[in-house]
C-alpha positions in Angstrom: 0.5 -2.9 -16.0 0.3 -5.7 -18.6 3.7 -6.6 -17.8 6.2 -8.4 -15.3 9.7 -6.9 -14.0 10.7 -10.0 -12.9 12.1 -8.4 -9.3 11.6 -11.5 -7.4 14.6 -13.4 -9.4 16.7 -10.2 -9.9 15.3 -9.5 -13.6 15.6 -5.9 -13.0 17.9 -5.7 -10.0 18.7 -1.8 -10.9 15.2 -0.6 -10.6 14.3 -2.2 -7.7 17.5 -1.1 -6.0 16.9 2.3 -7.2 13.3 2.1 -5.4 14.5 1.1 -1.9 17.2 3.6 -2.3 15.0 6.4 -3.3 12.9 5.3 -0.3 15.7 5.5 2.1 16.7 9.0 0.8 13.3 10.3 1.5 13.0 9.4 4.6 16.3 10.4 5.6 15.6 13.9 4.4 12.3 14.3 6.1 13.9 13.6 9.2 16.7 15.8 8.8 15.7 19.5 9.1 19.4 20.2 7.9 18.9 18.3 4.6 16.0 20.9 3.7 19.0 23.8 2.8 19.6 22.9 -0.7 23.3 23.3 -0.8 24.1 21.1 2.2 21.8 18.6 0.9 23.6 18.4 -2.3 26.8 19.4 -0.6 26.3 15.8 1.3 26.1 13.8 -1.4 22.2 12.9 -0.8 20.6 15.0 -3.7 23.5 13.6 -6.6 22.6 10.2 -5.2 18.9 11.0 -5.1 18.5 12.5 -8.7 20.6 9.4 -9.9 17.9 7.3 -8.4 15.0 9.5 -9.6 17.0 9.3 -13.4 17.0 5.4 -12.7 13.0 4.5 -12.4 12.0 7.5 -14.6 14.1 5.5 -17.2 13.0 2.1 -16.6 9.3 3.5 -16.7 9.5 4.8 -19.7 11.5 1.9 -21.4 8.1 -0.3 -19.7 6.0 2.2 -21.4 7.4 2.1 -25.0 7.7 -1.6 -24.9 3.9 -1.7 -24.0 3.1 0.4 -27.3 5.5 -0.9 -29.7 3.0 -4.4 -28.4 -0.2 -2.3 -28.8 0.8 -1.5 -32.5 2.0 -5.4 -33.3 -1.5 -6.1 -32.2 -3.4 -3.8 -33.6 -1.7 -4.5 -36.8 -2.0 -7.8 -37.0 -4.4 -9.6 -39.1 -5.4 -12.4 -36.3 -9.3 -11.9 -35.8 -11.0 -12.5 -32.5 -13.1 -15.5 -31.8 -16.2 -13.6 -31.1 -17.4 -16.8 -28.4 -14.5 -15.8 -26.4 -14.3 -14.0 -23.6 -12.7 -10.7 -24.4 -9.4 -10.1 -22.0 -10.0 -7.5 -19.7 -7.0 -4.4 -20.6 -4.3 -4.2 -18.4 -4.4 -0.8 -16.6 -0.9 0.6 -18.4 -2.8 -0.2 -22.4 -5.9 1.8 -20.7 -3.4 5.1 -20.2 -1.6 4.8 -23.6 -4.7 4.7 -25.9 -6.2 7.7 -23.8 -6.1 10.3 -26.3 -5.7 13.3 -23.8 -2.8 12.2 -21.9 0.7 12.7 -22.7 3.7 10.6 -22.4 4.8 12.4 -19.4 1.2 12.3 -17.8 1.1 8.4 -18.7 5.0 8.2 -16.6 3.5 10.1 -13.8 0.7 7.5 -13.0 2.6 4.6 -13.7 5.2 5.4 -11.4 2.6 6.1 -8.7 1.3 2.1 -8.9 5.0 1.1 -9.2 6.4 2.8 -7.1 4.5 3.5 -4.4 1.6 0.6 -4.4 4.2 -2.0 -4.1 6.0 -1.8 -0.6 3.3 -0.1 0.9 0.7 -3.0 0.0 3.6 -5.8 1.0 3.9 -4.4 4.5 0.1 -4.7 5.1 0.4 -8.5 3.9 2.8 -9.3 6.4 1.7 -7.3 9.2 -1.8 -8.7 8.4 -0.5 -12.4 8.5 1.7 -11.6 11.7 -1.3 -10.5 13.4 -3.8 -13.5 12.9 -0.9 -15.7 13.4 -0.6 -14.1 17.0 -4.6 -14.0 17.4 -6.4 -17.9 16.5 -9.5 -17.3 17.3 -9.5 -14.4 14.5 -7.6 -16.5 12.3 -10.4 -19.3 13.0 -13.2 -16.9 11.7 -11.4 -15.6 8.7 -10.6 -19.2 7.7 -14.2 -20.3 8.4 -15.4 -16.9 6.0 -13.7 -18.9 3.5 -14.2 -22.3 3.9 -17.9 -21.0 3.3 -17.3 -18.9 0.3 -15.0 -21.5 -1.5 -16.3 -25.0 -0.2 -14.3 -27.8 -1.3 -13.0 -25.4 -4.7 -10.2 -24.7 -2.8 -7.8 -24.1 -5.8 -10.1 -21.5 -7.2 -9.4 -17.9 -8.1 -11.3 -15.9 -6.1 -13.5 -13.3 -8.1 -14.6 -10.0 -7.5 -18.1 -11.1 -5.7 -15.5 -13.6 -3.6 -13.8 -10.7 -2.7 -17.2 -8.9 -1.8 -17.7 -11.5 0.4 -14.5 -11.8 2.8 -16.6 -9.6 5.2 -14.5 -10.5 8.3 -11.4 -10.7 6.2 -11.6 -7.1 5.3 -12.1 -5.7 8.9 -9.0 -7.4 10.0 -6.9 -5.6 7.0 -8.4 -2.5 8.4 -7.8 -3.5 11.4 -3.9 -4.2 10.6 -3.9 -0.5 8.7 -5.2 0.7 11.8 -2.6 -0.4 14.1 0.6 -0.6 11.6 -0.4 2.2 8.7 2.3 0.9 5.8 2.7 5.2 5.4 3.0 6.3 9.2 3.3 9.9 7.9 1.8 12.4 5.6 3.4 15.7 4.2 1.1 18.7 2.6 1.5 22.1 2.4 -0.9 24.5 3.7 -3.0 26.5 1.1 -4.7 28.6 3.9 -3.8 29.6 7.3 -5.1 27.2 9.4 -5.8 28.0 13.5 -4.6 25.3 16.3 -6.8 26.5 18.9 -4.6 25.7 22.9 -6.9 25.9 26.4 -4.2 28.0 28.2 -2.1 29.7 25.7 -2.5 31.9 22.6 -3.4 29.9 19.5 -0.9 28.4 16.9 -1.4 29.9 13.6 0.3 28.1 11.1 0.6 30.5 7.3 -0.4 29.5 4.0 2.8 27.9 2.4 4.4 25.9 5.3 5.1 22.1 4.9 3.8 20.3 7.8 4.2 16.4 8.8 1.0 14.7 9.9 1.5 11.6 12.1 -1.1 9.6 11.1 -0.4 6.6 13.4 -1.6 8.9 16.7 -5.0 9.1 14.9 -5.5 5.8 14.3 -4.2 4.9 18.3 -6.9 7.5 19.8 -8.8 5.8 22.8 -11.4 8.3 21.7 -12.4 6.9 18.4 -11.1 3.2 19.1 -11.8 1.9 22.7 -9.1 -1.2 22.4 -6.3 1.6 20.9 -3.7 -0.8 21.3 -5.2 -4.2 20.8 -5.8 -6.0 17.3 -9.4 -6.0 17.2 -11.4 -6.2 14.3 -14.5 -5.7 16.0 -13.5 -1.5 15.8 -14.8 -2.3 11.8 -18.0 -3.9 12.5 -20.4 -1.8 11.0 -22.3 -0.3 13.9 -19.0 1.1 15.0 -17.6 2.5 11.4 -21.5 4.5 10.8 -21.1 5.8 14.0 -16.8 6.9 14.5 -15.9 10.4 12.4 -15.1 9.7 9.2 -11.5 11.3 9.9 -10.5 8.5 13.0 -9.6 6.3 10.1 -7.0 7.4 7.8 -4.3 4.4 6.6 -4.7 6.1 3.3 -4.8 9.5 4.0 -7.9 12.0 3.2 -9.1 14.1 0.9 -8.4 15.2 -2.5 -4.8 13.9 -2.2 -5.9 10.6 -0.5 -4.1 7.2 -1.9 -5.3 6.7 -5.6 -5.0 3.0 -5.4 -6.7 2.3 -1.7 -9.3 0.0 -3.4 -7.0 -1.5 -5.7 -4.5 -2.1 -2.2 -7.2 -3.9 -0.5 -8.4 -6.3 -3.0 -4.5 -7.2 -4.2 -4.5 -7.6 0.0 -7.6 -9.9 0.4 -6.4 -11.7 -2.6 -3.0 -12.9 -1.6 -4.2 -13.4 1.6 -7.3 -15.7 1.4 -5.2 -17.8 -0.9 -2.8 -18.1 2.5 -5.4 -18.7 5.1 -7.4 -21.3 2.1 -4.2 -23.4 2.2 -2.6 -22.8 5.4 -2.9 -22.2 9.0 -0.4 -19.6 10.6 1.6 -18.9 13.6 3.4 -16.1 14.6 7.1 -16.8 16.5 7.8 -13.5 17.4 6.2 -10.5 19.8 4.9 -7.0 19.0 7.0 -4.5 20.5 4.6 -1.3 21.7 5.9 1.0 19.4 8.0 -0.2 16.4 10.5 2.1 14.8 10.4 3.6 11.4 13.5 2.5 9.9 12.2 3.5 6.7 9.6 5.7 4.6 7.2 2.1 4.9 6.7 1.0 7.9 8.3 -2.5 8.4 9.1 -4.6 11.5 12.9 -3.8 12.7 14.1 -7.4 12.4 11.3 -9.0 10.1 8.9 -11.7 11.4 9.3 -15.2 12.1 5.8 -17.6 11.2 5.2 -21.4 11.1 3.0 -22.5 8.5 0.8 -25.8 8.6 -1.1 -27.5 6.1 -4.8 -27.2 6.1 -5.0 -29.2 3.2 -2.9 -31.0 0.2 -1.2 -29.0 -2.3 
């Protein structure tokens, strides 16, 4: 977005409250059929504290926003010239969506709300899940490291690039891998636009009507021994390539489907293969605790109940 809030260091402790609450809130009302009613979900408190919440980020999002064009206007006011032998910065993704002519303020809020709110948490859980899981399997962690050991040689302090990140092959499959076995969003909500027919072998079919909110629980797709013959096991070998061409394209939704899939899925798995090759480069991991069979959802992002515990060794100097 061109700019930092800092929530690392508490710089914006309110909005990043605000965020976990709101998260919280969500998921306590999807769970709670009660909470649906209107009056006793504002009659409990929930819906004041929510809409509080909501009041919070849309505030801080716009503030982030104004901020960003009052900078857009210094610049393009000022009478610096460019060097034209310089490479020419690349525009930050929030400076694309205010100099969009068609877009109003509001549409601009909407989308940057989206990548704040929701492409934070969501991407930080496959991270650690991802790291937990080489750190329990060695010989996985072995090959990713050796991946890139070959793509970086001894320029270990590099930045990777985007043809780096085309190349962490192996890498990739074992964040698919992690999304497959740990999705960050364990469940998806739509509401039906047509009447849709559950077929049953011994009793009359479900019909579900146009209108109705349903819950999809993703995480039994990605666990079906018919589209994944190690459901249960972390292996990456379920993404080599034989086996994506030939699986429906359906067995393997982390980011949801369809017109309303996750905007940001390729953005999510470069910020992912970033962070994490920069780990693996430098360090060598293990993992200190187990992985229970099923781990609850103790909020809207799936996180492990008690965190996890990792040792980290030198590969090389600092």
């Amino acid at each position: 977005m061109g700019c930092s809030i800092s929530c690392q260091t508490g710089g914006n402790d309110k909005y990043v409250n605000s965020v976990k609450r709101l998260s919280e809130l969500v998921w306590l009302y999807e769970k709670t059929p009660l909470y649906w009613i209107s009056p006793i979900w504002y009659l409990s408190g929930k819906g004041f504290e929510f809409d509080k919440h909501v009041r919070s980020t849309t505030e801080f999002t716009r503030r982030v926003i104004e901020n960003q064009r009052t900078e857009i206007s210094r610049k393009s006011s000022s009478t610096t010239t460019e060097n034209p032998d310089q490479p020419k910065k690349r525009q930050a993704f929030l400076d694309f969506l205010i100099n969009c002519q068609e877009l109003s303020d509001e549409d601009i809020r909407e989308e940057v709300d989206t990548f704040m709110f929701e492409g934070h948490d969501t991407t930080s859980s496959g991270i650690t899940f991802a790291i937990w899981f080489l750190g329990q399997h060695p010989e996985y962690q072995r090959r990713v490291q050796d991946e890139l050991d070959d793509i970086f040689g001894d320029d270990f302090q590099r930045h990777p690039d985007s043809e780096d990140l085309q190349r962490m092959k192996f890498l990739e499959q074992c964040i698919k891998e992690t999304l497959r076995i740990t999705p960050p969003v364990p469940l998806i909500s739509r509401k039906l636009s047509e009447d849709v027919k559950i077929p049953h072998p011994t009793k009359p079919d479900v019909i579900l009507p146009a209108g109705m909110c349903i819950i999809l629980k993703i995480v039994s797709i990605l666990k079906d021994s018919r589209f994944y013959e190690r459901p249960w096991e972390f292996y990456p070998e379920h993404f080599d390539p034989e086996r994506v061409t030939s699986r429906e394209a359906f067995a393997y939704v982390p980011f949801s489907a369809g017109p309303r899939n996750c905007i940001g899925q390729k953005f999510a798995m470069l910020e992912e293969k970033t962070v994490l090759s920069w780990i693996f480069r430098y360090f060598s991991v293990t993992s200190l605790t187990k992985y229970p069979e099923d781990i609850p959802i103790t909020e809207l992002i799936l996180k492990p109940v008690n965190g996890t515990k990792v040792i980290l060794r030198n590969r090389r100097k600092l």
